[in-house]
MARGUTOR-993332 format. One record per residue: x, y, z of N, C-alpha, C, O in turn. Coordinates in steps of 0.05 Angstrom, whole numbers, plus 5000, padded with zeros to 4 digits. Each point is the difference from the previous one (the first is absolute). Layout:
N
XYZXYZXYZXYZ...
***
This chain:
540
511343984649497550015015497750064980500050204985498049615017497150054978499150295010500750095022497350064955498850125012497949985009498850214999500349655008496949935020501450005031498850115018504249754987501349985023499850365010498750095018503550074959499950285005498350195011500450195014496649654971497850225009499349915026499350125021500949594973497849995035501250025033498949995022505350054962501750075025499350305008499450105022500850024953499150335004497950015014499950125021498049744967495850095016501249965030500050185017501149534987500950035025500850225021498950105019504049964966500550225013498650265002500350185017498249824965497650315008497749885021499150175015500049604988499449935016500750035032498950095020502849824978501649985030499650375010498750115017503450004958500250365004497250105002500150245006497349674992497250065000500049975027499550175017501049594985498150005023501349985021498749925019504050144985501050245019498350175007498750045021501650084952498350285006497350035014499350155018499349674969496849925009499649915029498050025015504149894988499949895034500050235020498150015015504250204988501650235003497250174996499150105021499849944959497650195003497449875012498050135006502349594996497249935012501050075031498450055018503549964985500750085033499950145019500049995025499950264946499550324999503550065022500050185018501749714978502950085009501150234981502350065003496950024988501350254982498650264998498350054983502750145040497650215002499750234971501750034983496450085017499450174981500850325010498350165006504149894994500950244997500150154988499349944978501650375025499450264989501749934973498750004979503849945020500150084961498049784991498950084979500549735026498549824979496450174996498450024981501550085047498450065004498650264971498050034987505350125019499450204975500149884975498450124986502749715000499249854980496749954996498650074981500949855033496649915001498150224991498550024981502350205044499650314990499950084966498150084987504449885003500550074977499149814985499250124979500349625019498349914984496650125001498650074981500849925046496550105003500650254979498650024980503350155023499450304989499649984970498350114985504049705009500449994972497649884982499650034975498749815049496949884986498350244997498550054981501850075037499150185000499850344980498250174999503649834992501450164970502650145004500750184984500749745034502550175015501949834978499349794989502850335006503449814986502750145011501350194990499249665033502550055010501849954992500249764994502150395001502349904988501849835014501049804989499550265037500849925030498649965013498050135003503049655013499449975036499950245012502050154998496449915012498350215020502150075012500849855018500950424977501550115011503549924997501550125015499349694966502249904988500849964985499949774992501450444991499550074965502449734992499849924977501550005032501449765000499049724996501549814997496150175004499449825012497650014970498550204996501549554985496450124975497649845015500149845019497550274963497849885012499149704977497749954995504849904994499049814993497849825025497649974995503449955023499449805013497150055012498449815004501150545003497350065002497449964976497649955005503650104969497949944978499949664996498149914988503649925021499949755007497749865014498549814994501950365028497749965034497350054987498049864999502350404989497350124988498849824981497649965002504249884974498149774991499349755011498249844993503550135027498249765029498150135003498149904989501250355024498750115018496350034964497749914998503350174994497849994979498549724990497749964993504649865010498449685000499349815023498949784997501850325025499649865025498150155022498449905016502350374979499850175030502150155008502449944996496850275016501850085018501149905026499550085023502249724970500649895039503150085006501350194992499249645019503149925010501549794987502249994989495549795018501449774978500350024973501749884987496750275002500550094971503150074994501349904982499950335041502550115000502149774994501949994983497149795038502349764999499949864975501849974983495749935019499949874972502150114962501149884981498350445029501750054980502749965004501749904986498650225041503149764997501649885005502450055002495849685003499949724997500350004967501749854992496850294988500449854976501750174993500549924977500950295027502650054993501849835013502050024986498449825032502149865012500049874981501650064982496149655013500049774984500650104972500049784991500450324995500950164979502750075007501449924981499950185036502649955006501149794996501749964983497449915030500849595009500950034968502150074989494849844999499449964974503350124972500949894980499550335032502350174985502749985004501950074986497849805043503349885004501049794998502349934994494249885015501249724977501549954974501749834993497250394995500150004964503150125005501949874991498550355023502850124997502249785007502149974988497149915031501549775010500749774979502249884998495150074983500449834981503250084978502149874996496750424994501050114981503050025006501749924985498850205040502750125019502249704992502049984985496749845030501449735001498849854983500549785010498050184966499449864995499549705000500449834983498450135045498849815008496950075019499550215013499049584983496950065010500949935032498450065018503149864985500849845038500550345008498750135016503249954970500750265026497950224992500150205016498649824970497250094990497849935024499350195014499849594990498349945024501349975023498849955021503650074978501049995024499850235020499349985024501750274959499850265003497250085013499550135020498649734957496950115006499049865030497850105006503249685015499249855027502250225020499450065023503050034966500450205019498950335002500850175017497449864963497450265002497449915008498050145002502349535002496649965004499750015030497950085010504549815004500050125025502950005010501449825009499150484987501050275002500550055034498849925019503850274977499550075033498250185008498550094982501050035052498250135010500050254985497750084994504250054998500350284980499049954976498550184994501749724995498949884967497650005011498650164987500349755030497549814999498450215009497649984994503250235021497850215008499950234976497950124994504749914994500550304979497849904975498850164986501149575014498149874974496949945005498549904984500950205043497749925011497850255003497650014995504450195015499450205013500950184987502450004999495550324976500950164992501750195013499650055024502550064962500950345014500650094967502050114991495949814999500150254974501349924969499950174982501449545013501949974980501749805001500749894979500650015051501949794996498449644988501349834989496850175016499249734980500250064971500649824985499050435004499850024967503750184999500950084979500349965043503649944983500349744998501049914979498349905044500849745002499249824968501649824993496850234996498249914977502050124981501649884986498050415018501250014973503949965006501049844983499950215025502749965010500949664993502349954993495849855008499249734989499750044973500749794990498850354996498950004971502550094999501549824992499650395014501850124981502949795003501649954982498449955045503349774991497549774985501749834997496650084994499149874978500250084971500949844983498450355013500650094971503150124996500950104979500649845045502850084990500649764996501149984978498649765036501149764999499049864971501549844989495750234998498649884986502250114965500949854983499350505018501650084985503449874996501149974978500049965052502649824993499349754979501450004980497049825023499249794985500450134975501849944984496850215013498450104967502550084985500649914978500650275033502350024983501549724995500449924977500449955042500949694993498349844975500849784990497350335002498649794984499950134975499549864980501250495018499750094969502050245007499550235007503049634989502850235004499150194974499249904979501150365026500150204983497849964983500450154981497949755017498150014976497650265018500350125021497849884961497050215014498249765011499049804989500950285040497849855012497650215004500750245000496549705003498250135015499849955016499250185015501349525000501049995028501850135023499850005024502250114958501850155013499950245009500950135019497049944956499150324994497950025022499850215012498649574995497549985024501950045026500150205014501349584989503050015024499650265004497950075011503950134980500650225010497850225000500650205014496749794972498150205001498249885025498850175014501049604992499449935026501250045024498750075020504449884981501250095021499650345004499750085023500150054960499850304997497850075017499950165019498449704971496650025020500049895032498750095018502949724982499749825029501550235017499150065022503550064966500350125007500250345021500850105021497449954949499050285007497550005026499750145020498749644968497049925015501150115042499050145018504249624975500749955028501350325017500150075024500550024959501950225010497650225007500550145020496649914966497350035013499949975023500850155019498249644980499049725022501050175024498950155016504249754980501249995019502750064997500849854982500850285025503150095000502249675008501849924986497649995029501249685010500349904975502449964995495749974979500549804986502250094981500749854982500850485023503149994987502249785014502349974993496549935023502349765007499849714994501349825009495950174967500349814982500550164963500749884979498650385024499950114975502550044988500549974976501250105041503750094995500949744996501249964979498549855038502249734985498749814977501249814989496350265007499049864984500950204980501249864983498850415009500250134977503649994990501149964978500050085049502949934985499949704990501249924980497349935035500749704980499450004972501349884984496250305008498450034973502150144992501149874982500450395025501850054983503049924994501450144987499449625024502049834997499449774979501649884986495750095017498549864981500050114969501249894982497350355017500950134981502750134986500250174983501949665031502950154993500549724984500949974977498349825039500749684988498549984969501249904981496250195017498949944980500750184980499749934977501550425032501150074979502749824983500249914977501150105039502549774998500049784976501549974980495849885034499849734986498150144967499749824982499650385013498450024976501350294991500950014977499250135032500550324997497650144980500650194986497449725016497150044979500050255020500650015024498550234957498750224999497350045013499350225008499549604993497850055013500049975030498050025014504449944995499949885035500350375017499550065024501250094957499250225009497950195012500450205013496849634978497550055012499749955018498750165013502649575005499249895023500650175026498549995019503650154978500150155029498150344998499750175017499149814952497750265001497349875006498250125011501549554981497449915014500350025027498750195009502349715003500849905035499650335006497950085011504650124980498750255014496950124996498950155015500049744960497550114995497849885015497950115001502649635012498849925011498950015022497749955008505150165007500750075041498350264993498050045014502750194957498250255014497949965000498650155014499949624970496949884991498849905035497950075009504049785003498649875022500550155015497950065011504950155003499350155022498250364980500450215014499149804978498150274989498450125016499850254997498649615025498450115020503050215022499850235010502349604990502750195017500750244980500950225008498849754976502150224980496850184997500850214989496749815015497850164990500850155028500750244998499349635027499650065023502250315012499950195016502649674957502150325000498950164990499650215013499749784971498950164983497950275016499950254998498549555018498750175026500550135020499350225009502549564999501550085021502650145014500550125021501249784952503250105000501349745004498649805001504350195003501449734997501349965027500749785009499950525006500349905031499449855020501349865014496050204986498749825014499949655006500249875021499550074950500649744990502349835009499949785010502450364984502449955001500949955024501349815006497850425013500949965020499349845024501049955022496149964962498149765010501249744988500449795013499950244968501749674992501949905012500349755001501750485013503049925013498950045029501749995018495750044989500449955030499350175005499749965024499450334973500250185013497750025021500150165019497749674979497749925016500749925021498049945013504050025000501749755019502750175011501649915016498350344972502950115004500350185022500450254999499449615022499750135032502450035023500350105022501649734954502749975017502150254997500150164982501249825038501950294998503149775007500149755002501950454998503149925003500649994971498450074982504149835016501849974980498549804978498349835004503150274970499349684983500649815015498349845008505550164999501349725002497049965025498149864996502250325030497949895022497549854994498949845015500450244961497649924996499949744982498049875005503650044978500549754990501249805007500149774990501450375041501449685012497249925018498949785000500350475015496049945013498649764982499449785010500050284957499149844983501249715008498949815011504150214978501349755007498949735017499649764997499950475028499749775022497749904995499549765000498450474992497749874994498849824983498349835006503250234963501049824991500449665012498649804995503950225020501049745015498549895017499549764999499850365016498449875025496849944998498749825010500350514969497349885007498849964966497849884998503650204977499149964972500649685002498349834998504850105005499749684997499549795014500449774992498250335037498749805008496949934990499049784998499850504995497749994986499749844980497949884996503650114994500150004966500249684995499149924979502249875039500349715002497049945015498749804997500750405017497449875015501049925028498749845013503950294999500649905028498350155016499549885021499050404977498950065023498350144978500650044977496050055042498350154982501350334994502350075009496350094978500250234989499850185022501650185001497349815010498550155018501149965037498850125018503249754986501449945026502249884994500349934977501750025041501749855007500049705020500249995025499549834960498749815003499649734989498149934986504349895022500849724990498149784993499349855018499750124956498749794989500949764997502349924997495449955006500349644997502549945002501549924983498950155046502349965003501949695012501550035019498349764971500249774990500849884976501149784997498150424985500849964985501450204977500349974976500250255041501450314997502749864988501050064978499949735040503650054986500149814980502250044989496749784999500449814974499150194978501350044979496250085028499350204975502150275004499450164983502149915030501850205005503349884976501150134983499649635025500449814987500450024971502150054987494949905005500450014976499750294981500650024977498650155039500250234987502950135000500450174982501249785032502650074993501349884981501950114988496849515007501449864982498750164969501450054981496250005022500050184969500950164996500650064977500050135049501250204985502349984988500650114978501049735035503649885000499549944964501650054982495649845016500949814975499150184980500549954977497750345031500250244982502250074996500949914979500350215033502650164997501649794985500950074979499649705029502349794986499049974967501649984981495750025018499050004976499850274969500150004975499850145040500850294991503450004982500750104979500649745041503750084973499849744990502249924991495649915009501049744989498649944980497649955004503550044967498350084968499149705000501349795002495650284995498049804988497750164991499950245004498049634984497550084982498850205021499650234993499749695031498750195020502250225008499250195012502649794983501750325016498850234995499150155017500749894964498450324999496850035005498850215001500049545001498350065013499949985032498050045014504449884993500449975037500150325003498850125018502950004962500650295008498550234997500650225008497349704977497750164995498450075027499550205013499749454988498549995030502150115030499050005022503050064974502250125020499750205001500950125019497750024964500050304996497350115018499750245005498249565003497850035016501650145015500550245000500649525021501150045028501850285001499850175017502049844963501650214997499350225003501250155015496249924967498150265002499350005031501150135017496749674987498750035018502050145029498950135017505049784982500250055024501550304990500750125020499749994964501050194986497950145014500750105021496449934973498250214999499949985035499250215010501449605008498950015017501950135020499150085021503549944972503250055013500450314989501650155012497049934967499950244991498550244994500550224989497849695019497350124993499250055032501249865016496350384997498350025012498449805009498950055022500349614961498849785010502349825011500549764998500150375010502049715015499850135036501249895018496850384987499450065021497049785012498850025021500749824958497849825004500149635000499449884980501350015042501549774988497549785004500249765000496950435005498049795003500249744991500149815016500150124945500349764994499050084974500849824986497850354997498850084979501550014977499349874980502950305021502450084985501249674986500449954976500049875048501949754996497849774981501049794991495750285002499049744986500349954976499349784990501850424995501049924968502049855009500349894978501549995037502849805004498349784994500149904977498350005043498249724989499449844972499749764997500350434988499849904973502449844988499949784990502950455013502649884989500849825027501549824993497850175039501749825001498049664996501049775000496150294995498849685000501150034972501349805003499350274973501649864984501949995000500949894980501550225041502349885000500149725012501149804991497250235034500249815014499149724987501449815007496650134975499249874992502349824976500749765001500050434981503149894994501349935015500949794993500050295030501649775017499249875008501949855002495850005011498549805002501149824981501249805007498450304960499149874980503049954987500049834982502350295024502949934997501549905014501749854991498050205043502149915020499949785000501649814997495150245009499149645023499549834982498050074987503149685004499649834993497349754993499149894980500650125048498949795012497150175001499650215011498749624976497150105004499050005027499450235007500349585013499250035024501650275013498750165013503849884984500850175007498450375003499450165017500849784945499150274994497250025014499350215010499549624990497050125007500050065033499250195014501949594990500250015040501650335001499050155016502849934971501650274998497250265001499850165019498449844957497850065000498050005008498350174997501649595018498749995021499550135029497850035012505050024995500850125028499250264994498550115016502850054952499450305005497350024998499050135019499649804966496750065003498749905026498150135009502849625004498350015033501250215015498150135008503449954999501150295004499150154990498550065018500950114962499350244994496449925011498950165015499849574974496949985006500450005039498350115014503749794996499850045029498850295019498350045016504550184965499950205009497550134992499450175017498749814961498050134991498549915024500050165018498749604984498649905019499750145025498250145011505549764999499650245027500250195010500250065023499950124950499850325005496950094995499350235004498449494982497650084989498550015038498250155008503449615008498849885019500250275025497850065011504250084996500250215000498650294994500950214990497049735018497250214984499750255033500349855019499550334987501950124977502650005008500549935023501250154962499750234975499449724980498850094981501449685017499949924974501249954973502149885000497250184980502750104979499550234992497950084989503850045015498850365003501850064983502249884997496950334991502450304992502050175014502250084992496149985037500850145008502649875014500149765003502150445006502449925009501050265035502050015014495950114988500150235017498050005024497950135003503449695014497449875019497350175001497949904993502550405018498750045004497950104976498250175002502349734982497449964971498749785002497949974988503049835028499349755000496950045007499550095022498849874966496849975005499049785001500449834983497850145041498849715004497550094980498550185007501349694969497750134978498049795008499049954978499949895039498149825004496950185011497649954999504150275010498550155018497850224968497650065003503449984981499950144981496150124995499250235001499449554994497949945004498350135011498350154989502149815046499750085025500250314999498250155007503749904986500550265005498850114977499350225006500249744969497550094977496550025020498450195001501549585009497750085006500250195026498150155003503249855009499550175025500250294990498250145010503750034971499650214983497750054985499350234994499649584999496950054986498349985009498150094988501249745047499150015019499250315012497750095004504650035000500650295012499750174985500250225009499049754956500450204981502850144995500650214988500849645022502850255000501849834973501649814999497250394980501349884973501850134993501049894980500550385029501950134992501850055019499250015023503450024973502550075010502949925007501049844984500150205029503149905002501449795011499649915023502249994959501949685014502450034997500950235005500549594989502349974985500649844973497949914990503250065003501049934963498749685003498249944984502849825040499249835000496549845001498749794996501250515015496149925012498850144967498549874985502250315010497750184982499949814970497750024993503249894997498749874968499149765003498549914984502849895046498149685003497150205002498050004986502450145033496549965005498950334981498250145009502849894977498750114976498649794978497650004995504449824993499449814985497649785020497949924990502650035030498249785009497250155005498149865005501650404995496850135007499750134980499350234999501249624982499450104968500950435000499350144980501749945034501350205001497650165012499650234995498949625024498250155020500750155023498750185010504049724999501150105011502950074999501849834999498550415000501750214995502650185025499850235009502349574997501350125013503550054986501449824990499250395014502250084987502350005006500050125021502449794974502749965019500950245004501550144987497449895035501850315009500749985028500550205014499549574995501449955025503449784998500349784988501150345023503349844998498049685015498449955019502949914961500549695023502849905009500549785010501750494983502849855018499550085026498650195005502549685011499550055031501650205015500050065024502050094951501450285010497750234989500750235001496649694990498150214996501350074971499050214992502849704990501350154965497249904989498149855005503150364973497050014981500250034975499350244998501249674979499850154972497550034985498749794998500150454990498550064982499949744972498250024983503449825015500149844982498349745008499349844982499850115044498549895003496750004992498349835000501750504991497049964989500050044968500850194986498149565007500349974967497850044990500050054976497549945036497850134980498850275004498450035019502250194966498450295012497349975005499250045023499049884954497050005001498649905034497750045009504249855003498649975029500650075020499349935023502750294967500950205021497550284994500050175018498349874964498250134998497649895018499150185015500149644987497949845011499750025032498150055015505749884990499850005026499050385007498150085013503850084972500550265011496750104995499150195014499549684969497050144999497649855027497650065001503949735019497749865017501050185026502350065008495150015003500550145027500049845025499750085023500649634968499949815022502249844992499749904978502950045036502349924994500249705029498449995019503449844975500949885020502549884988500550004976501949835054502950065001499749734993497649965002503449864991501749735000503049985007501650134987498849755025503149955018500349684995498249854993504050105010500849725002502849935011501950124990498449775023501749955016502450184999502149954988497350265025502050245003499350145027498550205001502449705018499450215023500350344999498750195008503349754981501550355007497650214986499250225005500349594975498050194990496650055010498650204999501049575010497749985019499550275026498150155004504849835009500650185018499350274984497950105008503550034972500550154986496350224991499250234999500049474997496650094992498750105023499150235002501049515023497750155016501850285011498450185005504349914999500050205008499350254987499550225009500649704972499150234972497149975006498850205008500649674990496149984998499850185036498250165002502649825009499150085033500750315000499050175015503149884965502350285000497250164975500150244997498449654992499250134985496549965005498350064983501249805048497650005010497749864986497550035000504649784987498049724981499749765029501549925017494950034972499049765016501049794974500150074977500749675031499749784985499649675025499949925023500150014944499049695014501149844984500050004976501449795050501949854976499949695007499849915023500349954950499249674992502549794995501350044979499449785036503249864988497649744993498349885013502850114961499849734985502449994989501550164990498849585015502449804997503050245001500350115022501149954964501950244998499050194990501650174992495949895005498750294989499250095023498849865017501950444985499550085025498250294990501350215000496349804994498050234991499650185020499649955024500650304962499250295020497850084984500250024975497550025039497250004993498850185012500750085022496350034958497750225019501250165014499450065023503550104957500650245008497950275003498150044985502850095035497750205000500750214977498250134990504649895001499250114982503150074982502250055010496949934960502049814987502750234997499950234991502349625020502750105001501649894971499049814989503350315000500749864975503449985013501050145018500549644966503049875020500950304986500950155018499049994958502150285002499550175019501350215003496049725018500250225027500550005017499650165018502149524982501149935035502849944984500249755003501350294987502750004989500249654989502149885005495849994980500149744984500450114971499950234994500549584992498750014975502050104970499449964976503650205037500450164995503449965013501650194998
***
């Protein structure tokens, strides 16, 4: 294949993956929720002179992706689309990084672009986790892409200068060291491209000792480590501050760790979730966020063929050719990913978040089989054909579906009709009532959208058994603000129990109010006189 063919299949495909995207936000189908919301937050702050190490209240979780937003937000504005836009150009930079891995992996440019038309349109889970921030999964996705690239790029290199001194090689591993560390920052997830890519680098390095036995191959596993402490450094300063518990126990889940019973109870629970609702997500049979059969017409041919790749993974794995060890590298995604999810505290979450690093290794597995089974050109493409009108089906009619739309949320009653959003800004600034209490979902959209004019704090539960955690409020500085205004008002959203809960408290404690429903916001207003949720048993 020329390269003029190469580039203008690729422009293509970022094309198509563009303007997905561009369509999907001209639609405004993807609401702007509370974690993205706090990202936005943390970029304004950080323009502002603030440097977070973490996501607002998730020491697990780094603030790459916020100093990201913050240089949109410095060359565009402060908006929303800014947020996307960044990443949007972390996706296409994905694309961009799995082509190349794809090239390198198999060395051929076919399962290279092939790979890159099954990320350009992606299923409903891919397509919202890449659209819509929650803090980091577009920059593991990126770098998790980089790092099986520079492992695949290092297999070559040793093939071309057995045992001699490369500086190529020496880049190889002080780059992986960085992509590395950067990711384990970022984000804790991209150890489930960091671990199989590093055992391949050091199987790599056992071959090239082998083939040269030169003295100098000894540096390479002190660059690579010198590198990981170089890119995650903002994590290791943060011990230093903090202590190492914290951390730790935030990386394995402990944010999420709400379940009780047995291990075994608690990992066969995973299991199912796993089975029933990680791998239907994860093909694109139903959205993230419900139970709920997509394009369903053409559900069982693409059902179909995703079993035939897998069949032809596994068969491919004991059967020695040039790609085997790199089939097993990319095996090691899925491996992690269901390891962490069957064993860990996140496998109490089967939203769809956890499962979008799989996308990467299986559009390049898949793409090799395309590019090995099928024979017959009309074949392969009509084959590729079906899964991408399917996955673009389901996007369509979950966008058409407004709301919820393509949402984050997975807990109905978070579900927010955010159209209303607006509306309910002006009617608070209408009334003057710029301070006081919501829940986790209401308080940072409309912090960020009233330029932080208005100030309400999560100190109300939004589960509908009235539970509550203190972990819902991630910024202190506006828990001062609220506690210094002597004019407070409630925001509710679709929670009765708690509705009930207020006016009897407000009547038991001889409060007049006045109350406004816009769209699912239900405001308690022109209290006579300001009550706080720690004095009616909220908050707390």
């Amino acid at each position: 294949m020329r390269r003029i063919q190469i580039i203008l299949i690729l422009l293509l495909t970022l094309l198509v993956g563009a303007g997905l995207k561009v369509w999907l936000l001209s639609q405004e189908v993807i609401p702007f929720n509370s974690d993205e919301a706090i990202v936005a937050l943390m970029a304004r702050h950080i323009l502002a002179g603030e440097r977070p190490v973490f996501f607002y209240g998730q020491s697990y979780m780094g603030s790459l992706d916020a100093f990201l937003v913050a240089l949109g937000f410095l060359i565009f504005g402060s908006h929303v689309w800014v947020i996307r836009l960044v990443q949007t150009t972390l996706y296409l930079s994905t694309i961009i990084a799995t082509v190349l891995a794809g090239r390198l992996a198999f060395n051929s440019w076919n399962v290279g672009l092939f790979s890159g038309f099954f990320l350009a349109i992606p299923t409903v889970n891919f397509t919202l986790y890449t659209t819509a921030s929650l803090g980091g999964y577009g920059e593991a996705l990126l770098l998790g892409s980089l790092l099986l690239l520079v492992y695949f790029w290092l297999s070559g290199l040793v093939l071309e200068k057995p045992g001699r001194f490369s500086f190529k090689i020496l880049t190889a591993f002080g780059l992986w060291g960085i992509l590395a560390g950067i990711g384990f920052w970022a984000n804790g997830i991209t150890l489930v491209f960091s671990i199989p890519s590093g055992l391949g680098m050091l199987a790599v390095l056992i071959r090239y000792w082998q083939l040269g036995r030169a003295k100098w191959i000894y540096i390479l596993p002190i660059v690579a480590i010198s590198g990981f402490f170089i890119g995650s450094m903002p994590w290791w300063l943060s011990i230093l501050q903090n202590g190492l518990d914290l951390l730790v126990n935030e990386l394995f889940g402990g944010a999420v760790a709400v379940e009780r019973g047995t291990f075994f109870s608690r990992t066969l629970d995973h299991l199912i979730n796993l089975i029933l609702l990680g791998g239907t997500v994860t093909f694109g049979l139903r959205p993230p966020w419900e139970v709920r059969w997509l394009a369903l017409p053409l559900l069982p041919p693409t059902l179909i063929f995703w079993f035939a790749v897998i069949f032809f993974w596994f068969r491919e794995l004991f059967r020695s050719s040039d790609y085997q060890k790199n089939l097993w590298v990319l095996m090691g995604v899925p491996l992690l990913v269901v390891s962490g999810f069957l064993f860990t505290s996140f496998g109490v979450d089967p939203s769809g978040r956890y499962f979008v690093p799989l996308a990467i290794p299986l559009a390049l597995t898949a793409a090799q089989f395309l590019w090995i089974e099928i024979a017959r050109r009309w074949a392969r493409f009509a084959a590729l054909a079906i899964v991408l009108a399917f996955n673009l089906a389901g996007t369509v009619e979950c966008a058409f579906r407004y709301p919820p739309g393509l949402t984050t949320q997975f807990y109905s009653a978070t579900i927010i009709d955010h159209r209303y959003d607006q509306e309910l800004i002006r009617f608070l600034e209408a009334n003057a009532e710029r301070r006081g209490y919501t829940n986790y979902w209401v308080a940072y959209p409309l912090a960020f959208l009233s330029g932080e004019q208005l100030i309400f704090i999560p100190a109300l539960p939004y589960h509908l058994d009235l539970r509550y955690t203190d972990r819902d409020n991630r910024y202190s500085p506006y828990n001062d603000a609220v506690k210094n205004s002597q004019r407070i008002a409630y925001i509710t959203t679709r929670n009765p129990a708690l509705d009930d809960y207020l006016r009897a408290k407000f009547v038991e404690n001889a409060i007049k109010w006045q109350e406004e429903v816009i769209g699912d916001y239900r405001v308690y207003y022109r209290l006579s006189k300001a009550i706080r949720p720690e004095d009616i048993g909220l908050g707390n």
